[in-house]
Each structure stands twice: as structure tokens, then as C-alpha cells.
C-alpha positions, 0 to 999 in steps of 0.5 A: 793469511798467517805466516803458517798457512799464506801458501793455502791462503794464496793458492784458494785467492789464486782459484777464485781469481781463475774460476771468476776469469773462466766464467767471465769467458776468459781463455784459461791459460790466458788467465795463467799467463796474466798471473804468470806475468804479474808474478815477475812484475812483483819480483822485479819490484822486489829486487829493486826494492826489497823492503819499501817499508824502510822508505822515506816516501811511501810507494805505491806500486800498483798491479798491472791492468793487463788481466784478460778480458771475457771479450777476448 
């Protein structure tokens, strides 16, 4: 994504994401909520981090597993 378009660019990642959670059997709005969540969780890191490219020791945060599962 280039800095021109990243919205365009995270808005079709963000469909496919949803479209995949749907046809797997996964509550729409469940879907919504998990990248709701997973939204904050990455501002939080953020705010407790604001450039990890500055540290010392790289850190790897990695995204929550939480995402709804089609069995739900």
C-alpha cells in the first residue's frame, strides 16, 4: 500500500478479511467485533510504543488469535 492510497488498500484487505470469516460460517458482526478489538489492541501498542523502529531490541507483537471461529 502506498501512503496515497493505504485507506483503499486496508478497506479491500479489510473485506476480504470479512467476506472469508462469512463464507467459513462465521457471524458477521462477530467478524466486526474481532476487528474492532484487534483495532485497539494495535493503538494501545501504539501508545505504549510509538516508534518500535527506535528500539534497541526488535519486538515483536503478534495479532490476537481470537478471531471467530465458522463453528461458533
Amino acid at each position: 500500500m502506498s501512503k496515497n492510497n493505504w485507506k483503499v488498500g486496508l478497506r479491500a484487505k479489510l473485506e476480504d478479511l470479512v467476506d472469508d470469516c462469512v463464507v467459513a460460517g462465521a457471524r458477521q458482526q462477530d467478524v466486526f467485533d474481532a476487528i474492532i478489538k484487534e483495532i485497539g489492541n494495535l493503538r494501545a501498542a501504539l501508545e505504549r510504543d510509538p516508534d518500535p523502529a527506535e528500539d534497541d531490541v526488535a519486538v515483536i507483537e503478534e495479532p490476537a488469535n481470537d478471531w471467530p471461529a465458522a463453528d461458533k
